[in-house]
MARLUM-882367 format. One line per 8 residues: their letters; for each residue x, z, y of N, C-alpha, C, O, CB. Coordinates in nm, 3 decimals, padded with zeros to 5 digits. Atoms other than C-alpha are relative to their C-alpha. Glycine has a CB too. Layout:
# residues N
a> X Z Y X Z Y X Z Y X Z Y X Z Y | ... $
# end
This chain:
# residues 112
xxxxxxxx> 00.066 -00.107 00.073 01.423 00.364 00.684 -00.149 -00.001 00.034 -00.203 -00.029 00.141 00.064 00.137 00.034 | 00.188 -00.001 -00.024 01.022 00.408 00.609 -00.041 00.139 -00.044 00.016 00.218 -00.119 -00.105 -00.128 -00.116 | 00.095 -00.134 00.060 00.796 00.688 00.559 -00.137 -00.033 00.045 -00.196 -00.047 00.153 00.045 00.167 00.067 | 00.111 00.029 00.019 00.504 00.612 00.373 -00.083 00.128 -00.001 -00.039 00.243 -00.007 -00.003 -00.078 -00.108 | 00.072 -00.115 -00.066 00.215 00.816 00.445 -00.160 -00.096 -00.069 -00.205 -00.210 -00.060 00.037 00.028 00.223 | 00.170 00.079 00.059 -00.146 00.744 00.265 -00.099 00.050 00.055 -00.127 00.170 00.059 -00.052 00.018 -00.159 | 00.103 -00.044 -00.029 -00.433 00.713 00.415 -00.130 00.088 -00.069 -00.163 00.091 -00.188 -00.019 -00.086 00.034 | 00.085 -00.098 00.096 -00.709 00.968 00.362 -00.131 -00.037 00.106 -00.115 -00.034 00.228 00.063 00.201 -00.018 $
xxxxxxxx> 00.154 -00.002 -00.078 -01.100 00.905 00.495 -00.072 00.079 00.047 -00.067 00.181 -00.021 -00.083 -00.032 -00.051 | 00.112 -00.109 -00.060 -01.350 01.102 00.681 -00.019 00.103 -00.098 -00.015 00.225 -00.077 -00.151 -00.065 00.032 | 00.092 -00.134 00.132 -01.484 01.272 00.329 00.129 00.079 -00.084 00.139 00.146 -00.187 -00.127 -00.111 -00.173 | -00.159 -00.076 00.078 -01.098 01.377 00.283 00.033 -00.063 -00.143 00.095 00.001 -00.228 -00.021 00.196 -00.041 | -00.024 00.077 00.155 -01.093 01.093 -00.039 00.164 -00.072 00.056 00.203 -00.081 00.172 -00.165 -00.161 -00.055 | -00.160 00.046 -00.065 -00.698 00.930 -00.045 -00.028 -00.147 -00.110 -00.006 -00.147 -00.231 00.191 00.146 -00.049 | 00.018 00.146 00.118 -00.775 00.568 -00.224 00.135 -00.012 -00.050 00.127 -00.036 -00.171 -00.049 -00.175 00.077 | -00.105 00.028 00.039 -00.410 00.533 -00.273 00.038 00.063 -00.113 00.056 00.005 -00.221 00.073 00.011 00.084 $
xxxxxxxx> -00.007 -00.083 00.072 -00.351 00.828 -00.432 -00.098 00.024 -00.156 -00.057 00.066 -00.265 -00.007 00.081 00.092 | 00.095 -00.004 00.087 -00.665 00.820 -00.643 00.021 -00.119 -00.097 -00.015 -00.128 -00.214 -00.127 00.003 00.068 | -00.039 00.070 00.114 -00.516 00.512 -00.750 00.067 -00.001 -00.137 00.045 -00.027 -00.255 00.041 -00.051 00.036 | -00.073 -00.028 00.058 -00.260 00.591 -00.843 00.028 00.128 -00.178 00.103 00.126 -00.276 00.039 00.013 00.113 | 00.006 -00.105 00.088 -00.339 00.903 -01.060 -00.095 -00.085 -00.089 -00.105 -00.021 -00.193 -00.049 00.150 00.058 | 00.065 00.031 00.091 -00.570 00.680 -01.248 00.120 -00.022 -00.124 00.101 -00.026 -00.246 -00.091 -00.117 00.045 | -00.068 00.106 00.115 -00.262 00.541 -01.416 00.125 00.152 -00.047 00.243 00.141 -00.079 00.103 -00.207 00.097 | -00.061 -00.133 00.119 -00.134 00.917 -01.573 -00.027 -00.008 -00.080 00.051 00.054 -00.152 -00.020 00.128 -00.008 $
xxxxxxxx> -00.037 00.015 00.129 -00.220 00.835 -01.854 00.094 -00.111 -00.065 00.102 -00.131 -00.186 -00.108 -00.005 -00.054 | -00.120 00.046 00.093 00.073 00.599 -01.902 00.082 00.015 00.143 00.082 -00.068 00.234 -00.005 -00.180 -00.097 | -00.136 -00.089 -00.040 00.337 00.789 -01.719 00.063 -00.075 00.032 00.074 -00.095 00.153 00.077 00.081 -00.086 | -00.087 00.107 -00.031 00.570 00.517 -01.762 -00.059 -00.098 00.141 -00.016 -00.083 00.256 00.011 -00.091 -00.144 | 00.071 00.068 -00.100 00.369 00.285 -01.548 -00.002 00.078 00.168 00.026 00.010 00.266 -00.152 -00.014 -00.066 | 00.012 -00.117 -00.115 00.324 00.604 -01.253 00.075 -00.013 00.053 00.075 -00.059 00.167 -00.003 00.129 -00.013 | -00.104 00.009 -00.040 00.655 00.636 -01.263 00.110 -00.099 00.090 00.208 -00.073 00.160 00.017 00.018 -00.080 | -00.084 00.132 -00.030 00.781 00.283 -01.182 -00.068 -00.051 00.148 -00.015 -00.144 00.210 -00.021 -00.131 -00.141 $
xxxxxxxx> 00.088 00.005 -00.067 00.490 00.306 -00.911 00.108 00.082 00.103 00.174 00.036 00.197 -00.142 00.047 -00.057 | -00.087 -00.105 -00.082 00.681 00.616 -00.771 00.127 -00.071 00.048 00.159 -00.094 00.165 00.044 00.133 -00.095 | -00.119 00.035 -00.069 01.002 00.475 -00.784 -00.016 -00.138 00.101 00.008 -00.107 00.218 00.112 -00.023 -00.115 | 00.058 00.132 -00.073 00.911 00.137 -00.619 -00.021 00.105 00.179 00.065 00.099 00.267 -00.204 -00.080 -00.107 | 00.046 -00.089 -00.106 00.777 00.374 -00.328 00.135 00.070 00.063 00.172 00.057 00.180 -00.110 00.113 -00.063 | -00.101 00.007 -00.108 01.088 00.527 -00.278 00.101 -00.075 00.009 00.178 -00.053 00.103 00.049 00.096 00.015 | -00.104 00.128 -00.046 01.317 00.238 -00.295 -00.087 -00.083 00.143 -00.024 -00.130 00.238 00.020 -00.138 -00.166 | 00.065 00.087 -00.165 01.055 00.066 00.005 00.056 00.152 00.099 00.102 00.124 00.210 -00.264 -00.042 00.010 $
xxxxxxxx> -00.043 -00.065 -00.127 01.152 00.424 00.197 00.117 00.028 00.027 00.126 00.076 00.140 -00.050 00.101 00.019 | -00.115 -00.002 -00.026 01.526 00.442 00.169 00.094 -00.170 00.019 00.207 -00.184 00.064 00.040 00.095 -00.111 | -00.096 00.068 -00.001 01.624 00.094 00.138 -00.062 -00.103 00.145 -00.177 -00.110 00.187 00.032 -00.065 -00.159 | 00.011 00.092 -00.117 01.681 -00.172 00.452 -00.106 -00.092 -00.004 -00.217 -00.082 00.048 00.116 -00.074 00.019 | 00.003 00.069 00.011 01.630 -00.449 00.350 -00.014 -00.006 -00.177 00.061 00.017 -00.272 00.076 -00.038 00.083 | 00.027 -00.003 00.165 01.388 -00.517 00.037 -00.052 -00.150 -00.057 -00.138 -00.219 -00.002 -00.133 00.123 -00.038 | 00.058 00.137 00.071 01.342 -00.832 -00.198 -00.170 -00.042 00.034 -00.256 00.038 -00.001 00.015 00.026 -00.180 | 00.105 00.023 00.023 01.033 -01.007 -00.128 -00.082 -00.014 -00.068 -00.189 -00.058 -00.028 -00.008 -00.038 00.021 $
xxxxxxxx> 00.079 -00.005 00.109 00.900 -00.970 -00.477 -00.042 00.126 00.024 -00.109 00.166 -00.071 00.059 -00.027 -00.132 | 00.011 -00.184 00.006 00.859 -00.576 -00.369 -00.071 -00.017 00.121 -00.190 00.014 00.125 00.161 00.124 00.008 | 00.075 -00.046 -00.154 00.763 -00.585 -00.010 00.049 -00.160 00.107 00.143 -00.237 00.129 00.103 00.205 00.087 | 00.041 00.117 -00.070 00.620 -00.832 00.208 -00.115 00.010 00.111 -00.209 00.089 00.111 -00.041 -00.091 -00.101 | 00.085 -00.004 -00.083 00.447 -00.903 00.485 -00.134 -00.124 -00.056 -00.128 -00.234 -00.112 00.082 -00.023 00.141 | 00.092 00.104 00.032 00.112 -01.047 00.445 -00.015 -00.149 00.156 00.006 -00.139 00.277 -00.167 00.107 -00.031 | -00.007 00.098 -00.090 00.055 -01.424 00.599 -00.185 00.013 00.097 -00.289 00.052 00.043 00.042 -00.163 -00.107 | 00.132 00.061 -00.054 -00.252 -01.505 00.859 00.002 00.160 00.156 -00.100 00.208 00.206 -00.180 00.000 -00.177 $
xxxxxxxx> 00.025 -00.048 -00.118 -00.152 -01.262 01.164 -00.098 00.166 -00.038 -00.128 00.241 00.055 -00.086 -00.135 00.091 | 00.057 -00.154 00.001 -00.340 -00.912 00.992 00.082 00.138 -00.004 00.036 00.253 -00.002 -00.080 00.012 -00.116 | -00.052 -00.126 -00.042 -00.060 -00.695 01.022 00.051 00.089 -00.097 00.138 00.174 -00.081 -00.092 00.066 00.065 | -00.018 -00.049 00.110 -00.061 -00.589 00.698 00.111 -00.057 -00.078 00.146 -00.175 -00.085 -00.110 -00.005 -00.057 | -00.083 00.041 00.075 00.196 -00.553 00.471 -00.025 00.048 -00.154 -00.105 00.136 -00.185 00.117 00.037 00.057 | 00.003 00.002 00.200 00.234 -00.568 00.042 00.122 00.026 -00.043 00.230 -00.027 -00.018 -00.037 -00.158 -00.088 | -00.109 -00.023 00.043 00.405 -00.351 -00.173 -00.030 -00.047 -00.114 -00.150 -00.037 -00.141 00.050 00.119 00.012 | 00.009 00.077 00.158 00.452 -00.539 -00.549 00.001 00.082 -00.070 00.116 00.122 -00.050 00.102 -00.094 -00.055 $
xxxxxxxx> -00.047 -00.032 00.117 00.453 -00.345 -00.827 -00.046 -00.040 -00.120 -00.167 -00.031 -00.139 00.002 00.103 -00.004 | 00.038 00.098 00.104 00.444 -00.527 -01.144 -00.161 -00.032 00.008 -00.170 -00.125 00.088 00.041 00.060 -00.147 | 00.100 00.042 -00.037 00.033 -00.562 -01.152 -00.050 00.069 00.106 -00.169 00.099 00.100 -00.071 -00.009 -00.087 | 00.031 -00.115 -00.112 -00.010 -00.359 -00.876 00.021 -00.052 00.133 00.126 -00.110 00.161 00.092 00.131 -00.013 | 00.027 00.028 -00.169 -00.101 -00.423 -00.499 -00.011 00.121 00.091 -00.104 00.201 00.079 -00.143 -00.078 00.027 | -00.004 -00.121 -00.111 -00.016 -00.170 -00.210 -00.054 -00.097 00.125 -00.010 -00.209 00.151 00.181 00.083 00.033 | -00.008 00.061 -00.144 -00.170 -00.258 00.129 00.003 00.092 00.092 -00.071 00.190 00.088 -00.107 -00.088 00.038 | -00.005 -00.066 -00.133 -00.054 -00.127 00.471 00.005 -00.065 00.085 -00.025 -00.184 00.089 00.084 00.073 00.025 $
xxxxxxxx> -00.019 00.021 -00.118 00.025 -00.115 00.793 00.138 00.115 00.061 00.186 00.217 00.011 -00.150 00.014 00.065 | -00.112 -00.049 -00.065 00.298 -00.016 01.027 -00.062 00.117 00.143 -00.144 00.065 00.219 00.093 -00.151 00.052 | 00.077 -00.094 -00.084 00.187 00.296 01.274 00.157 00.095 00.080 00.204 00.208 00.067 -00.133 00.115 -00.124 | -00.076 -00.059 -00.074 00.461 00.309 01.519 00.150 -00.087 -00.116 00.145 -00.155 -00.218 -00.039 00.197 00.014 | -00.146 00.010 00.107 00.858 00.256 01.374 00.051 00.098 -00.113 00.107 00.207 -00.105 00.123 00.006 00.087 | -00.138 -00.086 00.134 01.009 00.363 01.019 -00.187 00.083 -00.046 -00.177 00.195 -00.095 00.223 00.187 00.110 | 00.164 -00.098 00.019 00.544 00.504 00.966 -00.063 -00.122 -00.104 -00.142 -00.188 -00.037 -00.131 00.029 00.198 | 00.070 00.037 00.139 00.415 00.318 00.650 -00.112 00.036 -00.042 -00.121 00.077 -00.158 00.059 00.034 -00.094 $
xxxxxxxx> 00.120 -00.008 00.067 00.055 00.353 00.635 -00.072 -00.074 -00.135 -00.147 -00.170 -00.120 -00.065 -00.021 00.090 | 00.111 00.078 00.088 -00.095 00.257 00.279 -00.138 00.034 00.047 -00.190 00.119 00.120 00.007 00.039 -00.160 | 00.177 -00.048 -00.039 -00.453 00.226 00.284 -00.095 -00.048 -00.118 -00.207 -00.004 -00.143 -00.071 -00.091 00.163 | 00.075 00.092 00.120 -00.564 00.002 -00.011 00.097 00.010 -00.070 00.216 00.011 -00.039 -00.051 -00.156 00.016 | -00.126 00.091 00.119 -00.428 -00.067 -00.374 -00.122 -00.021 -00.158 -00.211 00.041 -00.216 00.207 00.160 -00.063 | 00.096 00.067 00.126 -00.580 -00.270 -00.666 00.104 -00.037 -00.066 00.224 -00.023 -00.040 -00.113 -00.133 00.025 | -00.062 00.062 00.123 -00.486 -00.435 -00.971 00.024 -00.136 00.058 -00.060 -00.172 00.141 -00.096 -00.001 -00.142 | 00.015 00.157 00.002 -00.371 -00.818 -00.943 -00.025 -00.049 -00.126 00.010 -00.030 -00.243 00.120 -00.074 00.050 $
xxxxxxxx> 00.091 00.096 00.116 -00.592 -01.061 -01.093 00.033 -00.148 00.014 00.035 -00.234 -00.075 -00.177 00.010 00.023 | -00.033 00.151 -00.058 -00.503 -01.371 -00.899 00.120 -00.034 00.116 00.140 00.053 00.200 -00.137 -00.049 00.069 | -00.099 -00.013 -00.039 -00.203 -01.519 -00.740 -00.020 00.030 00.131 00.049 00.121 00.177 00.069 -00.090 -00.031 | 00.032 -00.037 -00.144 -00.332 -01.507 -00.394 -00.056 00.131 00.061 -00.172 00.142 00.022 -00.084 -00.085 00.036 | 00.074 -00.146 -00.053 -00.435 -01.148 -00.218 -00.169 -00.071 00.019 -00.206 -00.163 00.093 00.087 00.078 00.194 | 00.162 00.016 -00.046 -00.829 -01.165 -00.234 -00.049 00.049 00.137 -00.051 00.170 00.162 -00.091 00.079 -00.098 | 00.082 -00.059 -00.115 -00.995 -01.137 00.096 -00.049 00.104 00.015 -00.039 00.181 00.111 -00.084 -00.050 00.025 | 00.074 -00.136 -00.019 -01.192 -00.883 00.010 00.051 00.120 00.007 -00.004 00.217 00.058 -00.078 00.021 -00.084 $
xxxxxxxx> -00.092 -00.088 -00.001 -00.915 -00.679 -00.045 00.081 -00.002 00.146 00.109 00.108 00.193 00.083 -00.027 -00.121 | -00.043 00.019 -00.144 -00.762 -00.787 00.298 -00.109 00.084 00.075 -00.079 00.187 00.136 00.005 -00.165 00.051 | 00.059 -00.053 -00.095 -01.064 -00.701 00.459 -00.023 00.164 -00.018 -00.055 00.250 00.063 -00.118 -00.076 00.013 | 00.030 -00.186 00.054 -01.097 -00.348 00.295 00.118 00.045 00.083 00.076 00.096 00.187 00.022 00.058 -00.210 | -00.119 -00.018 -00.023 -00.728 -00.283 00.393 -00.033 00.009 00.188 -00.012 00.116 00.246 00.105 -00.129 -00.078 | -00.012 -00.004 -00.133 -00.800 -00.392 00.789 -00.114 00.124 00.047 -00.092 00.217 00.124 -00.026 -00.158 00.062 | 00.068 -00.159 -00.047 -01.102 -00.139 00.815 00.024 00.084 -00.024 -00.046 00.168 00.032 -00.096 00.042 -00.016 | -00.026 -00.147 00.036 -00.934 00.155 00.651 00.155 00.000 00.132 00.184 00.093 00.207 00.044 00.032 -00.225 $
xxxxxxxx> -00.084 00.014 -00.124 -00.654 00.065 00.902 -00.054 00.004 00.102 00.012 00.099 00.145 00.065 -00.100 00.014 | 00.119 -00.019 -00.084 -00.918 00.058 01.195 -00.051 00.145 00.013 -00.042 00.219 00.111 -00.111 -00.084 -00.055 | 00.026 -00.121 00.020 -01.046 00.347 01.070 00.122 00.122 -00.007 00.077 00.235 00.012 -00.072 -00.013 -00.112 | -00.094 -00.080 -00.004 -00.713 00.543 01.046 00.048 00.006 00.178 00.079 00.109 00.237 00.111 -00.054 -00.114 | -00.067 00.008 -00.152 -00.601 00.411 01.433 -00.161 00.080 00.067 -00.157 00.177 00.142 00.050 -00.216 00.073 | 00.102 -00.004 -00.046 -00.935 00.460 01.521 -00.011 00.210 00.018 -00.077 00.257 00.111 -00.109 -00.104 -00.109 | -00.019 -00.106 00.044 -00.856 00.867 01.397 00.097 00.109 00.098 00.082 00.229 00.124 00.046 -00.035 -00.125 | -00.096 -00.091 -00.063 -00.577 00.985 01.590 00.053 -00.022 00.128 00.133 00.058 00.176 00.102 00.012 -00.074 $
# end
């Protein structure tokens, strides 16, 4: 079992969240966002097209949703920090997006 938990920044902004609400205007899409979210917090063991660990030792992990990129981290057992989420454009996670992801993670440990 997980419990995801989104990060929020110094100026009280929630990137995840803010993502996410961009995409109310097609509901459908939100929705499939939502559910995705809680199938990663009730189920064991999830397909690697959904959730994955990222490769190269950062700690971070990726949730899939159809064009959609979640990035976290783990904060303790069964604690699901998102911290980043973009659109996919390319098959590989962009760096830049890695590196965004490890300083808002930094910045969250760095917090409490």
């Amino acid at each position: 079992m997980r419990k995801i938990t989104l990060f929020e920044t110094d100026a009280g902004r929630c990137p995840v969240a803010e993502y996410i609400e961009e995409w109310e205007r097609k509901r459908r899409e939100r929705a499939v966002i939502v559910r995705i979210f809680e199938q990663v917090e009730v189920m064991e063991v999830l397909p690697a097209q959904i959730f994955k660990k990222l490769k190269g030792g950062s700690g971070l992990w990726e949730i899939r949703v159809r064009g959609h990129r979640f990035l976290g981290f783990y904060d303790g057992p069964g604690k699901l920090v998102l911290v980043h989420a973009f659109p996919k454009k390319t098959q590989k996670t962009p760096l830049q997006e890695i590196e965004l992801a490890k300083r808002r993670a930094a910045a969250y440990i760095a917090k409490r």
